[in-house]
C-alpha positions as CSV (number, residue, x, y, z in Angstrom):
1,X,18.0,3.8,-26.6
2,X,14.5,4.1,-25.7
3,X,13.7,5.3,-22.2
4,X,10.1,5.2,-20.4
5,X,10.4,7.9,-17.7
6,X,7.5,7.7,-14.8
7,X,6.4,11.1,-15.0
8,X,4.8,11.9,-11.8
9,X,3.9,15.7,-12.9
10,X,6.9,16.9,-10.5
11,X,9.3,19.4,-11.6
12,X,12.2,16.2,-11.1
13,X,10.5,13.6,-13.5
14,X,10.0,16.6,-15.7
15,X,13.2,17.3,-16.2
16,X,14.8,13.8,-16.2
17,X,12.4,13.7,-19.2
18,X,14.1,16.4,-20.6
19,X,17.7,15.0,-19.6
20,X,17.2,12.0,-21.6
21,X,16.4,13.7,-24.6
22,X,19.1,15.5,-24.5
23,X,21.2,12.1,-24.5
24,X,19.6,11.4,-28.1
25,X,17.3,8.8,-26.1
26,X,13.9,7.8,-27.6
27,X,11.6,9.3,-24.5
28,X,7.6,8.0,-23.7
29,X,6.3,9.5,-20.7
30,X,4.2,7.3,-18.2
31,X,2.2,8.4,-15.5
32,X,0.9,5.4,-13.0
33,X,-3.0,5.9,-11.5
34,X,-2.8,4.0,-8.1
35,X,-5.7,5.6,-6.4
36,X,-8.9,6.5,-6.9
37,X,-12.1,8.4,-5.8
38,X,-15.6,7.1,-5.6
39,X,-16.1,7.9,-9.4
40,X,-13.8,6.2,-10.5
41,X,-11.0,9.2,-10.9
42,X,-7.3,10.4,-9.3
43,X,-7.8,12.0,-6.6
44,X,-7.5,15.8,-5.9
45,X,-5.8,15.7,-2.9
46,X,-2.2,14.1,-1.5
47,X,0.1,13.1,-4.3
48,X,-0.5,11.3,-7.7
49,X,-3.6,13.4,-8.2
50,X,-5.6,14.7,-11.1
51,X,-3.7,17.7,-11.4
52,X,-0.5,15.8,-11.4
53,X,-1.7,13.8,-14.0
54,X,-2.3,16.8,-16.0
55,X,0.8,18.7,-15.5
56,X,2.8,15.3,-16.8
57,X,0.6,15.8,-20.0
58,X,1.8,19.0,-20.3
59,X,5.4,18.7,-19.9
60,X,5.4,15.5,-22.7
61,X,3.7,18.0,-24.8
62,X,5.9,20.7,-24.5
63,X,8.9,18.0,-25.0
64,X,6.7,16.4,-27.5
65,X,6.7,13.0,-26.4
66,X,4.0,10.2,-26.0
67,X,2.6,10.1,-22.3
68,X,0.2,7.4,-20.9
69,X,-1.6,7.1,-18.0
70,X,-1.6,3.1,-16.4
71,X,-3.7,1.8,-14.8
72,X,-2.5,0.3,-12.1
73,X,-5.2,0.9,-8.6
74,X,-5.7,-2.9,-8.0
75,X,-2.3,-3.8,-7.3
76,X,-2.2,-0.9,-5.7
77,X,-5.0,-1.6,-3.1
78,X,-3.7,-5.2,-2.7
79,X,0.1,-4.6,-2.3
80,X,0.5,-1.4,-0.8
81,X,-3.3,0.0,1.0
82,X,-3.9,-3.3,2.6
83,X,-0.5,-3.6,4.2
84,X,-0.1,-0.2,5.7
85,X,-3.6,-0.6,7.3
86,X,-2.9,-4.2,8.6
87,X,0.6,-3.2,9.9
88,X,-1.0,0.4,11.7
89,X,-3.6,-2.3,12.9
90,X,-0.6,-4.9,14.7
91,X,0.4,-1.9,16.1
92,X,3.3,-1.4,14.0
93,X,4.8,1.9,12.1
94,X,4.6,0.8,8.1
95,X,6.4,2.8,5.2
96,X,4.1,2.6,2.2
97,X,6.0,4.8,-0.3
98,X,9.0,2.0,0.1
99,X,6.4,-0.9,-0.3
100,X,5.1,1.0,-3.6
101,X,8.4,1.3,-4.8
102,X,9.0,-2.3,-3.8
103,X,5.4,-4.1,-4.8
104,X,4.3,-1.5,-7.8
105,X,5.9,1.3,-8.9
106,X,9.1,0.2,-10.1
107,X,8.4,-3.7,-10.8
108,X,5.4,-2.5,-12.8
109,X,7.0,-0.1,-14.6
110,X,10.3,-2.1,-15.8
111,X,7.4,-5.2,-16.4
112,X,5.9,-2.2,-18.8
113,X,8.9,-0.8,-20.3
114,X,9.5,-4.2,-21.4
115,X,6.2,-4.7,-22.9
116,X,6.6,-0.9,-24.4
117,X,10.1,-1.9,-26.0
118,X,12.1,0.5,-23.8
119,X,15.4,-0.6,-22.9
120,X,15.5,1.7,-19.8
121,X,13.4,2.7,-16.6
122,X,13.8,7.0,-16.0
123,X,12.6,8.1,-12.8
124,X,13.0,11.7,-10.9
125,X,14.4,10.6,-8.0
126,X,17.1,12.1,-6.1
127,X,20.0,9.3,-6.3
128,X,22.9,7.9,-8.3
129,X,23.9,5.2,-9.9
130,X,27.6,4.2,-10.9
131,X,29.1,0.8,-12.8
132,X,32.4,-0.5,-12.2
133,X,33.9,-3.9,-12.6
134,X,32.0,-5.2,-9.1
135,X,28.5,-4.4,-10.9
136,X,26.4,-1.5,-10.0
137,X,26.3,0.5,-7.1
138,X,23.7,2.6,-5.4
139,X,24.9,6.0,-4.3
140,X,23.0,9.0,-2.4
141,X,22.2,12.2,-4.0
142,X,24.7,14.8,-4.4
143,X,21.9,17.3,-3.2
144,X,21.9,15.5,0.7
145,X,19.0,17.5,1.3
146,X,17.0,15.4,-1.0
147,X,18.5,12.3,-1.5
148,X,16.0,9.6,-1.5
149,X,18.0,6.2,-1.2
150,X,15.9,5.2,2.0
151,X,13.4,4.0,-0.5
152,X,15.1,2.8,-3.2
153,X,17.4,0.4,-1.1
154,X,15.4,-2.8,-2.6
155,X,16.9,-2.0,-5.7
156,X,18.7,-5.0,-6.8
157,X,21.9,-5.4,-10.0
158,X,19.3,-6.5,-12.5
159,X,17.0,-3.0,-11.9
160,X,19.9,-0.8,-11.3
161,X,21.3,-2.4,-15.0
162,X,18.1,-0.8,-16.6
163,X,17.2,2.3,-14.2
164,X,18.8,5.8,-14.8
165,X,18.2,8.6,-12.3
166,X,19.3,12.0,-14.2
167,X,18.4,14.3,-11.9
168,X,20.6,12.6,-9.0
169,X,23.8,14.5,-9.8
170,X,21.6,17.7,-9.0
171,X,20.5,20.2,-6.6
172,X,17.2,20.7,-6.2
173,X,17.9,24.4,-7.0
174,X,19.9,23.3,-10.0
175,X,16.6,21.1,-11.3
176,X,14.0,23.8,-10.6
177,X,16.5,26.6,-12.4
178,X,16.6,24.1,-15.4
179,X,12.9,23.3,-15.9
180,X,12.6,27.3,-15.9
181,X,15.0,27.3,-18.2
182,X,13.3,25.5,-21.0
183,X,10.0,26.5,-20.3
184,X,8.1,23.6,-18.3
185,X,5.4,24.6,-16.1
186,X,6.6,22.4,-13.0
187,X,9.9,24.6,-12.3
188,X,8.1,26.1,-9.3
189,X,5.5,23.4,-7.8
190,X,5.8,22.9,-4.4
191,X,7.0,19.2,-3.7
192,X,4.7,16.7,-2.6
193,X,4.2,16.2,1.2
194,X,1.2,13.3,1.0
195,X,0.3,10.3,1.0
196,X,-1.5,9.8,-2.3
197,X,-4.5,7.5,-0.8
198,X,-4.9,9.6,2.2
199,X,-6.7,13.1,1.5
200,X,-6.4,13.9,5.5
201,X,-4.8,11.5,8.2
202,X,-4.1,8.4,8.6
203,X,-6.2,7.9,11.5
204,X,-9.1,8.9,9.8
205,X,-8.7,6.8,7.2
206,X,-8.2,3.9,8.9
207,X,-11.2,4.5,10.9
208,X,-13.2,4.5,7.9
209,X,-12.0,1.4,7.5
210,X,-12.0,-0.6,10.6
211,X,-14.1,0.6,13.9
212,X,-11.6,-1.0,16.3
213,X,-9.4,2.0,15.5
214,X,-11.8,4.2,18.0
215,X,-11.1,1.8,20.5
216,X,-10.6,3.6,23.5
217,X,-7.9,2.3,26.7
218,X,-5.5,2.7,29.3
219,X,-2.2,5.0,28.9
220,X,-0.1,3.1,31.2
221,X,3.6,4.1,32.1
222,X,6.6,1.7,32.2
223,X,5.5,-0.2,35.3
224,X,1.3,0.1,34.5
225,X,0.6,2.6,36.0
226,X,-2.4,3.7,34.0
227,X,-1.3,7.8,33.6
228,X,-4.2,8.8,31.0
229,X,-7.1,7.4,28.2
230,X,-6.8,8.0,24.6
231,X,-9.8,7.6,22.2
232,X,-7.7,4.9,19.8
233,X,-4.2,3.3,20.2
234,X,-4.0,2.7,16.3
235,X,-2.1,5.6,15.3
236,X,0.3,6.4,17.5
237,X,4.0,5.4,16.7
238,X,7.2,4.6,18.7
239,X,8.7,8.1,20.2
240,X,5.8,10.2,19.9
241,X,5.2,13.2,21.9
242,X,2.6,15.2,21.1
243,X,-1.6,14.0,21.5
244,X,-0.8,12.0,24.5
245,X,-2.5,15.2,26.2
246,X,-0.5,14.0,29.7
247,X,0.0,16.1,32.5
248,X,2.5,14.5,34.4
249,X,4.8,17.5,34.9
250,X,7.2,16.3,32.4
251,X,7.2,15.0,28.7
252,X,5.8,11.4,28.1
253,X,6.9,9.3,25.1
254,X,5.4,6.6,23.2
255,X,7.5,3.3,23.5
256,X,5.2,0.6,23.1
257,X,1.8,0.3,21.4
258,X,-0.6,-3.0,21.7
259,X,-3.9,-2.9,20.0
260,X,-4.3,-5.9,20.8
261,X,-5.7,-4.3,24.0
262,X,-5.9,-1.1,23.2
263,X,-2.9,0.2,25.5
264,X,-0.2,2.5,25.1
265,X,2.9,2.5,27.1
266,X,4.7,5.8,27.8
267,X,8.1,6.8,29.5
268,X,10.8,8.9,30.0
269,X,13.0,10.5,26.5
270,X,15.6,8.2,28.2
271,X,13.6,5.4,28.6
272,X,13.3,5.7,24.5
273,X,17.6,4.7,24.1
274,X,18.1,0.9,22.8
275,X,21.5,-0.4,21.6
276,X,19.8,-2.0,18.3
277,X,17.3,-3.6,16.4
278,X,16.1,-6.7,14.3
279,X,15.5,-6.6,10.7
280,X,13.8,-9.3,8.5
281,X,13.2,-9.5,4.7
282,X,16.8,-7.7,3.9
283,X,17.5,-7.5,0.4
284,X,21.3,-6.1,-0.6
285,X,21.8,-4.0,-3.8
286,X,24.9,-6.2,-4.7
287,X,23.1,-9.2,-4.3
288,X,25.0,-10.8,-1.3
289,X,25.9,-9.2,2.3
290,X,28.7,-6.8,2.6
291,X,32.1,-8.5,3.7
292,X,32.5,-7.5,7.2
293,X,30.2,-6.2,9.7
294,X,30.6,-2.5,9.6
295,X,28.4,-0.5,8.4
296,X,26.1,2.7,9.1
297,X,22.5,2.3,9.2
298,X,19.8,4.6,9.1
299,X,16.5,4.0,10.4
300,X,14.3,6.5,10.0
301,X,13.8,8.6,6.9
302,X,14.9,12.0,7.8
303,X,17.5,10.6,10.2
304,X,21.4,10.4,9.6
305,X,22.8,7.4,9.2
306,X,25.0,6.1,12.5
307,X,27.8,3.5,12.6
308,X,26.7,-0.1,13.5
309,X,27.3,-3.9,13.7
310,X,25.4,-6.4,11.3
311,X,25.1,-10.0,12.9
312,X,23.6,-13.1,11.1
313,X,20.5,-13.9,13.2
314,X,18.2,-16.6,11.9
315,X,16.1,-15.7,8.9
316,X,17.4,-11.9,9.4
317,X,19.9,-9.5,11.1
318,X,20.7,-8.2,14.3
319,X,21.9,-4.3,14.1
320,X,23.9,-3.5,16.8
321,X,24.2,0.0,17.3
322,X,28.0,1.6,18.2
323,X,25.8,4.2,20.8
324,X,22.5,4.0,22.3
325,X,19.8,5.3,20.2
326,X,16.4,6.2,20.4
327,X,14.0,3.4,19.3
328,X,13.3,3.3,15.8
329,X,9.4,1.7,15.1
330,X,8.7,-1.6,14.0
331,X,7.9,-1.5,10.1
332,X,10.0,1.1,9.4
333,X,12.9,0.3,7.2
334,X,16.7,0.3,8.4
335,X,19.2,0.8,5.5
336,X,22.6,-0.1,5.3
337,X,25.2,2.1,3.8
338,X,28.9,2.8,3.6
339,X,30.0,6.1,3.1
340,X,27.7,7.3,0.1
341,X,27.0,3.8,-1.5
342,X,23.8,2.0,-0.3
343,X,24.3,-1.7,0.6
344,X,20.6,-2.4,1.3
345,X,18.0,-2.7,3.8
346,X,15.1,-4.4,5.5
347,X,12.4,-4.0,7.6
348,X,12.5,-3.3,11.5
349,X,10.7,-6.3,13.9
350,X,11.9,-4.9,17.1
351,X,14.6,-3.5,19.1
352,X,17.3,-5.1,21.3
353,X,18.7,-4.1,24.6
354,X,22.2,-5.2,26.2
């Protein structure tokens, strides 16, 4: 078949390049520009940048396979940039890589790879896919270390029936030894840590943006109490620590943030422990909610996942937690899963005490 694999210039999309050519698949290399500097180029810091572009070239050369740059900075701006400032702005904690994957980099791609004549979407991330009578099913990565079904958890049948991830059956180790292997000068690049549209912090780039962020107010404990100032509540996120610059004699953690009027409320680690969460805008990988209401969920990124209770509630879902846990941040996602297999996910709107 004919494959278009999103070549991000990392040593993972490299070699699930390489993979698929060793399937007898047709391969064409993509590469997706969703940010841009002042002139009009990628960037040259964060991820996605000039220099990743570049080391995708070179790997389709050395396969010897047709790579493209798309453009695709617009939708990019609109669906994704926009978002993540207003949510940071209402106070909440947003997730832009899952809205990429969401809004652009996987509905633009399949759009494209079926405007290109491929009959399959290849990508370097670290998950699994497997067919069975039921459909397809979404699985975490055999390296657990990597696995990176948090953000692929919108993934629905009709995507997973034209998405293969080759590299998900491998260890990180496993992928870098193979790019050596065969040559390709991403065996040993470092993965990326950044956001690709912000070159420093996210504060900082929001205050370019709006001047509210620089809003100074009150640090006010559970009762409001005012404890301390800071210099801008936009920023801080739900069971932070550290730049509260407190002396109270013991820690102080984040558990509410209102820009609204510029306050943030602190408390005890304790104070932190909820017994669950709402999520909206849930979307399940089979296409219908899992039949009873077990499950794990995991609500953070680098969290593991912990067994829970699913409850109809309204337009979403109530996630009842089996133990009190600390408060995850509204606009991250929670994602649903059952042993290895992802069931799907949603986004956070609040927490829920007994």
């Amino acid at each position: 078949m004919r494959a278009l694999v999103a070549m991000s210039g990392g040593v993972d999309s490299s070699v699930a390049a390489a993979l698929m050519m060793d399937e007898g698949h047709e391969v064409v290399g993509a590469t997706l520009k969703q940010w841009e500097g002042p002139d009009g180029s990628l960037p040259l810091h964060g991820c996605c940048t000039v220099a990743d572009a570049e080391d995708a070239r070179s790997v389709a050369g050395r396969l010897g396979i047709r790579h493209y740059v798309l453009d695709y900075v617009e939708a990019f701006e609109e669906r994704v940039v926009a978002p993540f400032a207003a949510a940071y702005l209402a106070g909440r904690t947003p997730n832009p890589c899952i809205e990429c994957n969401r809004r652009v980099r996987f509905r633009a791609l399949l759009d494209r790879a079926a405007e290109l004549g491929c009959d399959l979407l290849v990508t370097g991330h670290h998950a699994r896919i497997r067919e069975d009578a039921a459909g397809f099913h979404l699985l975490r990565a055999a390296d657990p270390r990597k696995d990176q079904t948090y953000v692929l958890h919108m993934l629905g049948q009709d995507d997973l029936a034209r998405i293969r991830f080759p590299v998900g059956e491998m260890t990180k180790d496993e992928v870098r030894a193979e790019a050596a292997r065969r040559g390709l000068r991403t065996a040993a690049k470092p993965d990326s840590q950044d956001l690709c549209f912000i070159a420093t912090d996210h504060r900082a780039f929001l205050r370019d943006r709006f001047a509210q962020v620089d809003a100074p107010g009150p640090i006010v404990d559970r009762d409001g109490t005012e404890v301390g100032r800071h210099r801008g509540a936009v920023g801080f996120t739900v069971g932070q620590r550290r730049g509260l610059d407190l002396a109270l004699g013991e820690p102080r953690y984040v558990l509410d943030v209102r820009p609204a009027d510029a306050t943030v409320v602190v408390g005890r680690r304790e104070d932190l422990l909820v017994d669950g969460c709402r999520v909206e805008a849930v979307s399940w990988v089979s296409g219908r909610p899992p039949e009873g209401g077990g499950v794990e969920v995991k609500v953070r990124y680098r969290s593991e996942p912990v067994p829970a209770r699913l409850v109809p509630a309204g337009h979403g879902w109530e996630v009842w937690f089996d133990a009190p846990l600390e408060a995850p941040a509204s606009g991250q996602a929670a994602v649903f899963s059952r042993g290895d297999e992802v069931l799907g996910g949603g986004t956070i709107e609040g927490v829920l005490r007994r």
